[in-house]
PyMOL Python script that loads the backbone (N, CA, C, O; Angstrom):
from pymol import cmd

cmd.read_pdbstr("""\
ATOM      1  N   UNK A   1       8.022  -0.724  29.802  1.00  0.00           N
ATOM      2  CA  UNK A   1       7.839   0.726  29.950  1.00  0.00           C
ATOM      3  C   UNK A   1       8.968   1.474  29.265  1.00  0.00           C
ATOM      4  O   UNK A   1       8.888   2.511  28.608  1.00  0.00           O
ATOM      5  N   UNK A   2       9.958   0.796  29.529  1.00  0.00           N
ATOM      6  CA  UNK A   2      11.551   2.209  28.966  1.00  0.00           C
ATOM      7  C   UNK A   2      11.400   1.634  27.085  1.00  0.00           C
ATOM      8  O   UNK A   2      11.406   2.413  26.132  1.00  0.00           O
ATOM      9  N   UNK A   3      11.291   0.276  27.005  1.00  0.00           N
ATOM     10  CA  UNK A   3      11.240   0.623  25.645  1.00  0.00           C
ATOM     11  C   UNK A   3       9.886   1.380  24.937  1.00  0.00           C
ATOM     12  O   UNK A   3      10.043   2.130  23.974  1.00  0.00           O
ATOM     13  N   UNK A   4       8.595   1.118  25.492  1.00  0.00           N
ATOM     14  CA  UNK A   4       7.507   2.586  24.908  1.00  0.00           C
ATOM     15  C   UNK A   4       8.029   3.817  24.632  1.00  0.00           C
ATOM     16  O   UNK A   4       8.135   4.390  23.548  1.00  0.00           O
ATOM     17  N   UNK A   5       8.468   4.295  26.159  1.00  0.00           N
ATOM     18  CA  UNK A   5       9.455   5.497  26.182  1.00  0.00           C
ATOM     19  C   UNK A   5      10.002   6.146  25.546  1.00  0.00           C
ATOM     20  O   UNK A   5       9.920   7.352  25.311  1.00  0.00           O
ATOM     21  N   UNK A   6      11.167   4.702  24.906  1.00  0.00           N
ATOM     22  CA  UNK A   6      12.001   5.577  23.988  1.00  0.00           C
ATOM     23  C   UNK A   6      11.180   5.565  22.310  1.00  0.00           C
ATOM     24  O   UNK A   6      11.419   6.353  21.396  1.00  0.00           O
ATOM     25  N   UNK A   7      10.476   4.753  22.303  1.00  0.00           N
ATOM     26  CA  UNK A   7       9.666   4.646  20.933  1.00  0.00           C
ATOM     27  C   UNK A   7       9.113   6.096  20.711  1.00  0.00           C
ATOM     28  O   UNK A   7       9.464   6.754  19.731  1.00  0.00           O
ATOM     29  N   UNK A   8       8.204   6.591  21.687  1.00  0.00           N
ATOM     30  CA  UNK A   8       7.425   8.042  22.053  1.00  0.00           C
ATOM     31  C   UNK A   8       8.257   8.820  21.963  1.00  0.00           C
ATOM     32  O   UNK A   8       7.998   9.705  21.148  1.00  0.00           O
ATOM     33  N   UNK A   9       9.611   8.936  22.678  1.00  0.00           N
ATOM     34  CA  UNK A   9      10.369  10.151  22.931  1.00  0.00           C
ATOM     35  C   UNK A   9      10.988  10.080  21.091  1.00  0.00           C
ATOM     36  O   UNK A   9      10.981  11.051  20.333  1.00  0.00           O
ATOM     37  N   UNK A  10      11.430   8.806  20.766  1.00  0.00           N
ATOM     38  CA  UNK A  10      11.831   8.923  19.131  1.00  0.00           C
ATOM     39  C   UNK A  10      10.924   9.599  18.180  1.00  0.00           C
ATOM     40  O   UNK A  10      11.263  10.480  17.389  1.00  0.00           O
ATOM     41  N   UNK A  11       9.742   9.107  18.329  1.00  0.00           N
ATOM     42  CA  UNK A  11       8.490   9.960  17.265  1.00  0.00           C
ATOM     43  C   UNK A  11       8.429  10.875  17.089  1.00  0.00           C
ATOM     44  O   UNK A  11       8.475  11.546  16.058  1.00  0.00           O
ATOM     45  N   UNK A  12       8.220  11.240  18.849  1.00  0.00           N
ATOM     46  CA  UNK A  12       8.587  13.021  18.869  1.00  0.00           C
ATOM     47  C   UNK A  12       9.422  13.839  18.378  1.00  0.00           C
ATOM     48  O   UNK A  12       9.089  14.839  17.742  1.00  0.00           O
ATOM     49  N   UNK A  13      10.514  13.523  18.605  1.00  0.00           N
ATOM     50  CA  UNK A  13      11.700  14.093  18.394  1.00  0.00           C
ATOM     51  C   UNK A  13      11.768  14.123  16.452  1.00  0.00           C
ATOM     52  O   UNK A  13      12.220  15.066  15.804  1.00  0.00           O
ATOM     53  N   UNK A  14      11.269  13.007  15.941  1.00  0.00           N
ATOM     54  CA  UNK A  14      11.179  12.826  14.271  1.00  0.00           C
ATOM     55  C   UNK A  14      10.267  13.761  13.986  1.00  0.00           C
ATOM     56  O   UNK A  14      10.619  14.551  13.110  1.00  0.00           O
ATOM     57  N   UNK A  15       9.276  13.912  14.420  1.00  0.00           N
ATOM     58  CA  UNK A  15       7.772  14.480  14.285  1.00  0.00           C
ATOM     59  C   UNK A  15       7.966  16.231  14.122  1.00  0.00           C
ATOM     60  O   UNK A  15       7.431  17.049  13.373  1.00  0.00           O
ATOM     61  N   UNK A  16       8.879  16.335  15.083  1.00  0.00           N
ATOM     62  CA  UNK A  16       9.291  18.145  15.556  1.00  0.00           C
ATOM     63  C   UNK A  16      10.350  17.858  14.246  1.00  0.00           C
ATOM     64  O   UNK A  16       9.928  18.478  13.270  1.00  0.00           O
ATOM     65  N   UNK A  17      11.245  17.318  14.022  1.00  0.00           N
ATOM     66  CA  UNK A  17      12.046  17.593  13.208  1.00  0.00           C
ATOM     67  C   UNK A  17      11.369  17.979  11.814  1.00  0.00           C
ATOM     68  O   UNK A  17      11.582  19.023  11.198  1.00  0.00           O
ATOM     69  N   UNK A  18      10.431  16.846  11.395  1.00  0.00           N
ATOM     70  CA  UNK A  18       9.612  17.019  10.123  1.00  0.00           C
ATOM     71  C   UNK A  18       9.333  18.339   9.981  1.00  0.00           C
ATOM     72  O   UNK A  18       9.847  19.146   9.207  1.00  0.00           O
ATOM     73  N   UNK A  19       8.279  18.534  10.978  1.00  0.00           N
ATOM     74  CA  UNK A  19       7.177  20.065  11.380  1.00  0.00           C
ATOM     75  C   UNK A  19       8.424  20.956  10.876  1.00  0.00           C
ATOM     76  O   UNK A  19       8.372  21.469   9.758  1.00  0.00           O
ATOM     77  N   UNK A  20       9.604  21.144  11.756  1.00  0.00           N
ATOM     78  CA  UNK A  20      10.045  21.999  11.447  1.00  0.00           C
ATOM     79  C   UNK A  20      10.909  22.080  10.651  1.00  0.00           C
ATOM     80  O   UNK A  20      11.686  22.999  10.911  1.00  0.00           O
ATOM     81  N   UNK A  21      11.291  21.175   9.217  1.00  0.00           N
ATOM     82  CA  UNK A  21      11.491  22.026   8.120  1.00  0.00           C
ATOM     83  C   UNK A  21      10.447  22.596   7.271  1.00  0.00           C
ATOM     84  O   UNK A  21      10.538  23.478   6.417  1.00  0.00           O
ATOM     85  N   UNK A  22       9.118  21.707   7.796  1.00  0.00           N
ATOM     86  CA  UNK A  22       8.121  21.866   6.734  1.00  0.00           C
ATOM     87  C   UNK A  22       7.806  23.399   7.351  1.00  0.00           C
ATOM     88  O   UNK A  22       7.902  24.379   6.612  1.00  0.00           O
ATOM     89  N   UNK A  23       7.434  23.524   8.725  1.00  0.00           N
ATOM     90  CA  UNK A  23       7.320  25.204   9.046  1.00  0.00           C
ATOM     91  C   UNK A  23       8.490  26.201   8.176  1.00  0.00           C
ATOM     92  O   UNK A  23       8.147  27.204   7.550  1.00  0.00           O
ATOM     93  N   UNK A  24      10.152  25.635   8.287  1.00  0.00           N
ATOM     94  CA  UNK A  24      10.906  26.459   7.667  1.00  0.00           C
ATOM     95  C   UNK A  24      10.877  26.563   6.364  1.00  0.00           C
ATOM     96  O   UNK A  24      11.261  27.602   5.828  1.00  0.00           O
ATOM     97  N   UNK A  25      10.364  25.387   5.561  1.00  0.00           N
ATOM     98  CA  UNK A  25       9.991  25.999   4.139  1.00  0.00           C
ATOM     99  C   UNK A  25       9.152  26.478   3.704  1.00  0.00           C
ATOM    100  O   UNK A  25       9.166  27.020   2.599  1.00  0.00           O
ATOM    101  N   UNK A  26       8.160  26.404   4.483  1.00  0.00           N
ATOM    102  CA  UNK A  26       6.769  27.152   4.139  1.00  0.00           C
ATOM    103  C   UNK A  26       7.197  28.643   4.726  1.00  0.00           C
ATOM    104  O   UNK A  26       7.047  29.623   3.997  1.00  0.00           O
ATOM    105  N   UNK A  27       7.669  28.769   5.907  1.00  0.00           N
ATOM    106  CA  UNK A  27       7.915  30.251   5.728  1.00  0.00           C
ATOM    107  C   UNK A  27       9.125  31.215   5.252  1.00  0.00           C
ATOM    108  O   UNK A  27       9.318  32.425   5.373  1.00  0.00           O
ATOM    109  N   UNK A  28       9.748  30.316   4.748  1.00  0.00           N
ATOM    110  CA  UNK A  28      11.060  30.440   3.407  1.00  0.00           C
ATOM    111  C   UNK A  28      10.181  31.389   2.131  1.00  0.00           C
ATOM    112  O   UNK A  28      10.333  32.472   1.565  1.00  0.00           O
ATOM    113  N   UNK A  29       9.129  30.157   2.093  1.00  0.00           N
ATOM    114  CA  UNK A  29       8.312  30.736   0.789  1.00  0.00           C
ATOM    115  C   UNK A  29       7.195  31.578   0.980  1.00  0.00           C
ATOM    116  O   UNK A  29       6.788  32.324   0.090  1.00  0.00           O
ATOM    117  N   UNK A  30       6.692  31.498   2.070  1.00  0.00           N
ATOM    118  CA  UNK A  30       5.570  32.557   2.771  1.00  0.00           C
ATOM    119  C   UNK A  30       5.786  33.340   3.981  1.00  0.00           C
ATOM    120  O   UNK A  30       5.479  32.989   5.120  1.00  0.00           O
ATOM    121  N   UNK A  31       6.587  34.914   3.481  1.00  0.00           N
ATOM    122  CA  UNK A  31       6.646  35.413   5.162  1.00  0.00           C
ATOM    123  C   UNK A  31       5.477  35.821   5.742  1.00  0.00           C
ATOM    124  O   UNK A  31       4.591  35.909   4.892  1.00  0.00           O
ATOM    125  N   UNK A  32       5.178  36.057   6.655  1.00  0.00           N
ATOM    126  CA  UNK A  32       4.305  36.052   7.519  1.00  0.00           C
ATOM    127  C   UNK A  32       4.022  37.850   7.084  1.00  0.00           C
ATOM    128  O   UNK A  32       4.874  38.710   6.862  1.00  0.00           O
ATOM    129  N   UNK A  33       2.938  37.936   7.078  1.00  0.00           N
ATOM    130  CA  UNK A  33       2.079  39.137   6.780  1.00  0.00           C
ATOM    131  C   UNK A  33       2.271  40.354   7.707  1.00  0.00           C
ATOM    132  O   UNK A  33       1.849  41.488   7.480  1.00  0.00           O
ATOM    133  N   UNK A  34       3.054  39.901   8.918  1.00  0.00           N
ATOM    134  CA  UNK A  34       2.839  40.905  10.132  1.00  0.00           C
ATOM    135  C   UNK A  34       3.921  42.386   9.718  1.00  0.00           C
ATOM    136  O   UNK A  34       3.967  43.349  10.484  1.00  0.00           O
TER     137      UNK A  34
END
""", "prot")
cmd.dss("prot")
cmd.show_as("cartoon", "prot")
cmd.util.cbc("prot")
cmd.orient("prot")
């Protein structure tokens, strides 16, 4: 169980990191319309 855990909690944590440069460069290069 604790090693799944930390496998899941690692992904995540990689996964959000990815997302959010790819969110920060996409809206680097695209501001938001509002």
């Amino acid at each position: 169980m604790a090693p799944v855990a930390v496998l899941i909690i690692g992904a995540l944590l990689i996964y959000a990191g990815v997302t959010g440069r790819i969110e920060g460069i996409i809206r680097a290069l695209n501001p938001p319309d509002e």
